[in-house]
C-alpha positions as CSV (number, residue, x, y, z in Angstrom):
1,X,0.0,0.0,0.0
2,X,1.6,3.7,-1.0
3,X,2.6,5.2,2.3
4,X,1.7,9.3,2.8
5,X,5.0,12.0,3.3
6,X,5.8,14.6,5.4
7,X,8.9,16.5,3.6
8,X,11.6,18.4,5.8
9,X,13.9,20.1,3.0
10,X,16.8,22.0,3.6
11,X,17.9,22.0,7.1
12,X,20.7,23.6,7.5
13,X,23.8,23.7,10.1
14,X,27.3,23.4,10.7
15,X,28.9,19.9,11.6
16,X,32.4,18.9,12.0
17,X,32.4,15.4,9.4
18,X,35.1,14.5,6.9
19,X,38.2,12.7,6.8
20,X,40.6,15.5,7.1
21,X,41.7,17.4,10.5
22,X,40.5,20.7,9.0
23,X,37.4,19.8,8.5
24,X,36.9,18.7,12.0
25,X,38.4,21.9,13.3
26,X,36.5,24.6,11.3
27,X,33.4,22.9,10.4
28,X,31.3,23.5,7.1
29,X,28.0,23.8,6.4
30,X,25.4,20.4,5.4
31,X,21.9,20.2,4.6
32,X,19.8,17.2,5.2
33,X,16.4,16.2,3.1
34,X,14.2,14.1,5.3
35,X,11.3,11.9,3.1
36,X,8.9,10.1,5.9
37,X,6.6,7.5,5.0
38,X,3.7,7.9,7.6
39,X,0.0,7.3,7.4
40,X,-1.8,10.6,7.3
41,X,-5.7,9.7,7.2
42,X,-6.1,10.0,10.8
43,X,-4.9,13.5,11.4
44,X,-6.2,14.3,7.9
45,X,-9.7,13.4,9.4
46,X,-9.4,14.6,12.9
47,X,-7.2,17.8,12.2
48,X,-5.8,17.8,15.7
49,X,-1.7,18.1,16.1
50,X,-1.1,15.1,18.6
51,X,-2.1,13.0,15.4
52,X,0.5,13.9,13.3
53,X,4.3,13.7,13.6
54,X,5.9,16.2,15.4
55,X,7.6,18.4,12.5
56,X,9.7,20.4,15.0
57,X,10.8,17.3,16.6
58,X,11.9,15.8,13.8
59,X,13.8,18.9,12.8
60,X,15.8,19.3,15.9
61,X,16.6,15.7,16.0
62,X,18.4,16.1,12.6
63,X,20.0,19.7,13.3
64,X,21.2,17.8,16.4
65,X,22.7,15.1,14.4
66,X,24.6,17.2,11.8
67,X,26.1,19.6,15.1
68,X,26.9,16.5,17.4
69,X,29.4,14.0,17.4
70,X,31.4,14.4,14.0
71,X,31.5,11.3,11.6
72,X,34.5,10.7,8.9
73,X,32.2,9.6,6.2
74,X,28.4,11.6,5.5
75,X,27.2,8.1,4.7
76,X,27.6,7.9,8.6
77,X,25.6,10.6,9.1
78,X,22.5,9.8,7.2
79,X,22.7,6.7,8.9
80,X,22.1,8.4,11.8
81,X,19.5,10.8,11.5
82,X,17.7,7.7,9.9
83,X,17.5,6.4,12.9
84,X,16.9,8.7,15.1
85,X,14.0,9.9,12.7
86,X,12.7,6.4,13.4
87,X,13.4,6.3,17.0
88,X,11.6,9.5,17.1
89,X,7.7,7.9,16.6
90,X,6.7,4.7,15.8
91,X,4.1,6.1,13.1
92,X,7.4,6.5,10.8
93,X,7.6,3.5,8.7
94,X,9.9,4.4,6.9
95,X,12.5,7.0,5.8
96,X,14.7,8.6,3.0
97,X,17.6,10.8,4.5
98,X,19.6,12.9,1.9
99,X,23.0,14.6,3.1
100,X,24.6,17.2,1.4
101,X,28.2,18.4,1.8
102,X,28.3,21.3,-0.6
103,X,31.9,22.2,0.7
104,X,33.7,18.9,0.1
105,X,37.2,19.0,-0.2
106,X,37.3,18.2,-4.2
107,X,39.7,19.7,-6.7
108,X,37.2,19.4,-9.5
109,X,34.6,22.1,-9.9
110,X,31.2,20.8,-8.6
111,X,27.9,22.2,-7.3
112,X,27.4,19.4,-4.4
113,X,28.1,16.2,-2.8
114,X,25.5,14.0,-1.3
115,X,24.2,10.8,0.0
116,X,20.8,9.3,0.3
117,X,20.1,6.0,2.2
118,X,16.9,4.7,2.9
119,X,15.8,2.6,5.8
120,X,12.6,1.4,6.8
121,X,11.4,0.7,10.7
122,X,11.4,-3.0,9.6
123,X,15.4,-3.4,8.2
124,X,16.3,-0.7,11.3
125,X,15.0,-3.1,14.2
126,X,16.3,-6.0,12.6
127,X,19.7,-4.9,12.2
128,X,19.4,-3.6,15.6
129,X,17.9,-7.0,17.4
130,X,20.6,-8.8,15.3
131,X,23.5,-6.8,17.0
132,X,21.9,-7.4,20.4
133,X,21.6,-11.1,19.6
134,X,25.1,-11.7,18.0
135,X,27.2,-14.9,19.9
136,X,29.4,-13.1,22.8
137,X,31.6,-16.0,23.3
138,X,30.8,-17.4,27.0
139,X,28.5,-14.1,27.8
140,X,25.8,-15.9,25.8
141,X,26.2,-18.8,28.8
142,X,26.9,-16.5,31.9
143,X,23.7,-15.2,33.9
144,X,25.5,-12.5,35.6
145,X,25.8,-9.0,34.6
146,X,29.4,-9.0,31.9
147,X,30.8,-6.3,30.1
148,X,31.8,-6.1,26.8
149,X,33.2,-3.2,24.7
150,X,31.2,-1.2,27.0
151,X,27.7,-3.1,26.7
152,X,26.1,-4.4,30.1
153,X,24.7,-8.0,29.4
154,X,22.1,-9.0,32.2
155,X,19.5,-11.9,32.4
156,X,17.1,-9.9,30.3
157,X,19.3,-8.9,27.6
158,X,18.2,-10.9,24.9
159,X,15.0,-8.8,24.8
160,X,17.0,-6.3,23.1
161,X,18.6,-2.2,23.6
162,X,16.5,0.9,23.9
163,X,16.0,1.2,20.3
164,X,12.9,1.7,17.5
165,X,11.3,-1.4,19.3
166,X,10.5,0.0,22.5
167,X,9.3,3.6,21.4
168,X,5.9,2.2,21.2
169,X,2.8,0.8,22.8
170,X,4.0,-2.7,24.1
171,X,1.6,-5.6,24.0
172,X,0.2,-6.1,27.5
173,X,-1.5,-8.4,30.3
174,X,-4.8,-8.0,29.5
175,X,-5.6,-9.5,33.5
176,X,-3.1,-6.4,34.5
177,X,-2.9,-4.0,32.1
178,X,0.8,-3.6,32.9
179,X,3.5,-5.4,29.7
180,X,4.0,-8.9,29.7
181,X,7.0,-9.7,31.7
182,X,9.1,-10.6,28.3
183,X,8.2,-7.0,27.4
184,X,9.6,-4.8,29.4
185,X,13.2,-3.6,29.2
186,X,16.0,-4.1,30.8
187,X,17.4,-1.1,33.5
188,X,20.6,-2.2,33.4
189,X,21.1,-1.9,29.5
190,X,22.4,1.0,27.5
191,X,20.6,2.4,25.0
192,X,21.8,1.3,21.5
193,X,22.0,4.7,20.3
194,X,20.9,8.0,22.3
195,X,17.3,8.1,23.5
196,X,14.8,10.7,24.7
197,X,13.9,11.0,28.8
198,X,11.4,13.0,30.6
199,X,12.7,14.0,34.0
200,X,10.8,16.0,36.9
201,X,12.5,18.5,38.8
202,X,11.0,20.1,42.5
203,X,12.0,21.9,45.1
204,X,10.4,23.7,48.3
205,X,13.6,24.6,50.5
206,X,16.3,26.5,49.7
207,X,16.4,29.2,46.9
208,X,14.4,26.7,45.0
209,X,14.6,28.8,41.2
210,X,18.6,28.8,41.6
211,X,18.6,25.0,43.0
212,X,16.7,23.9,39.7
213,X,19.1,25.8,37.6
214,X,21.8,24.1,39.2
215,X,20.2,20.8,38.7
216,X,19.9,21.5,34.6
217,X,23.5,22.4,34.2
218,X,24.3,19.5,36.4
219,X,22.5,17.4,34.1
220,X,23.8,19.1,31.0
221,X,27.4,18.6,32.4
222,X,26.8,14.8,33.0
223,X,28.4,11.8,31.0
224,X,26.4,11.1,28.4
225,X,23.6,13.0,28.8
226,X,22.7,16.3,27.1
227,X,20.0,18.6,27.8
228,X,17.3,19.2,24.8
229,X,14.7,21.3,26.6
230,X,13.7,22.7,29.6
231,X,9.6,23.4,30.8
232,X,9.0,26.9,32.7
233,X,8.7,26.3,35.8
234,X,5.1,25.9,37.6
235,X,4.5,27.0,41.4
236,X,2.6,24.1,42.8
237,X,0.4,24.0,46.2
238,X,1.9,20.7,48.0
239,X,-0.1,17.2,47.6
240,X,0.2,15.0,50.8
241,X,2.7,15.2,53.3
242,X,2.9,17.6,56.5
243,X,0.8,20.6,56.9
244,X,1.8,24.0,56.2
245,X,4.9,23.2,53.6
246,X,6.2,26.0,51.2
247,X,4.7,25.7,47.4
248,X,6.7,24.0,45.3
249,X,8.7,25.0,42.4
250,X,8.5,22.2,39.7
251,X,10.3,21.9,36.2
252,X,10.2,19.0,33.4
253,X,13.1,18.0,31.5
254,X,13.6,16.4,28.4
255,X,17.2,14.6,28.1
256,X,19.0,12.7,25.1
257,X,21.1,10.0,26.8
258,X,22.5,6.8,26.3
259,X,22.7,5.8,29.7
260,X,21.0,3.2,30.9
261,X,17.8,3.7,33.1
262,X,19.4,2.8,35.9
263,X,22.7,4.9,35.0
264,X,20.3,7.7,34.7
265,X,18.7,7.3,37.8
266,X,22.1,6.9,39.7
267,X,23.3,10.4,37.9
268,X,19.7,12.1,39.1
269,X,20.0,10.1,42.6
270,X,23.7,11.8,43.0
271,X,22.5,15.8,41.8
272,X,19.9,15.3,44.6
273,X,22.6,14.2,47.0
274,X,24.4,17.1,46.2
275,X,21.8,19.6,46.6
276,X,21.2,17.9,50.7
277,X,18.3,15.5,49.6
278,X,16.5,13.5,52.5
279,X,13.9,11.3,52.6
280,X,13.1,11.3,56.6
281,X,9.3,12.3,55.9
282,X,7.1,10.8,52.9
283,X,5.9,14.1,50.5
284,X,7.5,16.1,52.7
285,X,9.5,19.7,51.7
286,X,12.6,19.1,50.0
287,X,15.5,20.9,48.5
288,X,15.6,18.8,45.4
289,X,13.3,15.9,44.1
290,X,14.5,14.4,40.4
291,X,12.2,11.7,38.8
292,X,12.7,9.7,36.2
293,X,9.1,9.9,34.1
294,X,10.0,8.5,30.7
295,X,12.5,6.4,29.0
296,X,12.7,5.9,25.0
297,X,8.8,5.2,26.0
298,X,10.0,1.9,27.1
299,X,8.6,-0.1,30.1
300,X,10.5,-1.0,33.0
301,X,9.5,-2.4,36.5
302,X,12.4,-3.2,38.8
303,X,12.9,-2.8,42.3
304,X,14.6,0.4,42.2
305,X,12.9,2.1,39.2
306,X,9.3,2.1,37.6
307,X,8.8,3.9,34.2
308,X,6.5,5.2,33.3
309,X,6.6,6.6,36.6
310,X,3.7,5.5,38.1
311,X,2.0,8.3,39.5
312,X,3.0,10.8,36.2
313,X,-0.4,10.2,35.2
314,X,-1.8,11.8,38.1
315,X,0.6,14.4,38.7
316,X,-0.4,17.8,37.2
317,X,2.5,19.4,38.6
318,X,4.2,17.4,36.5
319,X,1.7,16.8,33.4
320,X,0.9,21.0,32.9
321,X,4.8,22.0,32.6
322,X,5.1,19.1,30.4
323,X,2.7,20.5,28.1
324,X,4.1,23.8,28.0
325,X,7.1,22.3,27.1
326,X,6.3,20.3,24.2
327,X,2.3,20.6,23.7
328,X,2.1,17.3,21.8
329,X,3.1,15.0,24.3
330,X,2.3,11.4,25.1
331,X,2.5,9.6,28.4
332,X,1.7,5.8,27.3
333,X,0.1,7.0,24.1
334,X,-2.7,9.5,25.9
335,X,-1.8,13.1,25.4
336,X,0.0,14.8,28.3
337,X,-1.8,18.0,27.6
338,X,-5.6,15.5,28.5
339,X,-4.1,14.0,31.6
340,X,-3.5,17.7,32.9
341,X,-6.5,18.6,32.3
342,X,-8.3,15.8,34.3
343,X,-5.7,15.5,37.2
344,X,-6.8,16.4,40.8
345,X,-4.1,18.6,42.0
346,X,-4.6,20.9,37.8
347,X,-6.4,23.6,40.3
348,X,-3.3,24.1,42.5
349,X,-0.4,24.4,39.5
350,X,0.2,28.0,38.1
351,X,3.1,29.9,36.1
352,X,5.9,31.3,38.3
353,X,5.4,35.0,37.5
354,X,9.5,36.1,37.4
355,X,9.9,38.8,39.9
């Protein structure tokens, strides 16, 4: 059946790919051509943006690519911004990346230099599982956590990385409504290439707007995570806990990592550490609360980390700056923007005003 397209043509930046030394010390403009193959007749019928792939998401994941980590060959490149235009929603079947290099280092006299490759979701997970599944030598016998090249191999492994599998709806226990065991991911496994997190940031003690701030560059400055947007920041009336607390200050995060979840929740666990976190009372004030909400949209359940979190749902101090932040999100495939509107607490979350 002939797919639909959403074009992106002409995005422009300056990378730091080629061969030669100069090129990765000066840079030189690219420009990518993005063809996706999605199926347009539901938001062609319902006309509302949550039905339709984020444009701007796709473009900053691409404008991302061509400024980030430099590649010897542009071939590399498209590679990657294939990928990550897959990774970035499962109602991409498919997708046609063009790289130009209109500054290549060539004697002759030429107008451009490009590459196309095309991948489809299909091809991408299977070269993906296939990696994940290749023989390890005695690691494919041993039940224990190994290392190899980097890669963390636990029990759980063979279900695969964070990658254009786990970006969707997962099937699930129909008698629970949670994913089958054999679907969810495991926390101790790197993402095969960087994924998108949601993270929650709070704080009631302290000079809460400069603690936050801290908290994003500390998360900007951590290994192998960079920041990719930031909510504004919601004054929220306390849910639970003692009497009389301060109002919160709560901010959403989005990250790119390719740390594991648990790697990321040790990083968020140690910024909170830093900034004097306690846990003596249950919803009680605190200088600094960090929660992991989302992972590459992946399920996990293990004794130190739940994702989706499990009370995000509820949580409109956490759902409303979500929205404001990217107005087309999804939490477990309902829009974010929906679940603000119907949580509890929606009545007691309001803009900081900046002094």
């Amino acid at each position: 059946m002939r797919s639909d397209t959403i074009r992106l043509t002409g995005i422009s930046a300056v990378g730091h790919h080629g061969v030669f030394e100069f090129e990765r010390r000066q840079g030189q403009p690219f420009r990518v051509d993005a063809e996706l193959d999605v199926d347009l007749r539901v938001p062609g019928r319902s006309d509302a943006l949550e039905d339709t792939v984020s444009y701007v998401g796709i473009a900053e994941r691409i404008e991302a690519a061509i400024t980030g980590e430099p590649y010897d060959l542009i071939e590399a490149l498209a590679q990657r911004i294939a990928a990550d235009i897959l990774a970035a929603d499962v109602r991409v079947t498919a997708a046609a990346v063009t790289v130009h290099k209109p500054q290549a280092p060539l004697e002759q006299s030429f107008a451009d230099v490009s590459v196309t490759v095309h991948r489809t979701r299909a091809e991408t997970v299977g070269e993906l599982e296939q990696e994940s599944m290749e023989p390890r030598g005695r690691e494919q016998e041993s039940p224990a956590h190994e290392h190899d090249s980097g890669r963390i191999l636990t029990p759980t492994a063979a279900i695969g990385g964070y990658d254009t599998v786990s970006l969707g709806a997962e099937p699930t226990d129909r008698s629970t409504g949670r994913p089958r065991a054999d679907q969810l991911r495991d926390p101790d496994l790197p993402a095969t290439f960087p994924v998108r997190a949601v993270l929650a940031l709070g704080s009631n003690l302290g000079d809460s707007a400069q603690i936050l701030d801290a908290a994003v560059v500390a998360l900007e400055e951590g290994e192998q995570v960079a920041v990719v947007r930031t909510s504004p920041r919601a004054l929220t009336a306390p849910v639970g806990g003692p009497p009389d607390q301060p109002d919160f200050l709560n901010q959403v995060v989005e990250v790119e990592t390719s740390l594991s979840p648990h790697g990321l929740l040790d990083l968020v666990q140690r910024i909170e550490a830093e900034h004097h976190r306690t846990r003596e009372i249950r919803w009680g004030p605190r200088t600094l609360d960090v929660d992991v909400i989302t992972y590459a949209g992946a399920h996990i359940d293990s004794p130190r980390l739940t994702v989706p979190h499990p009370r995000a749902a509820q949580r409109a101090f956490v759902l409303l700056p979500w929205s404001w932040m990217d107005p087309i999100a999804l939490l477990d495939g309902v829009p974010v923007r929906e679940l603000a509107a119907g949580a509890a607490d929606v009545d007691g979350v309001r803009p900081e005003v900046a002094p």
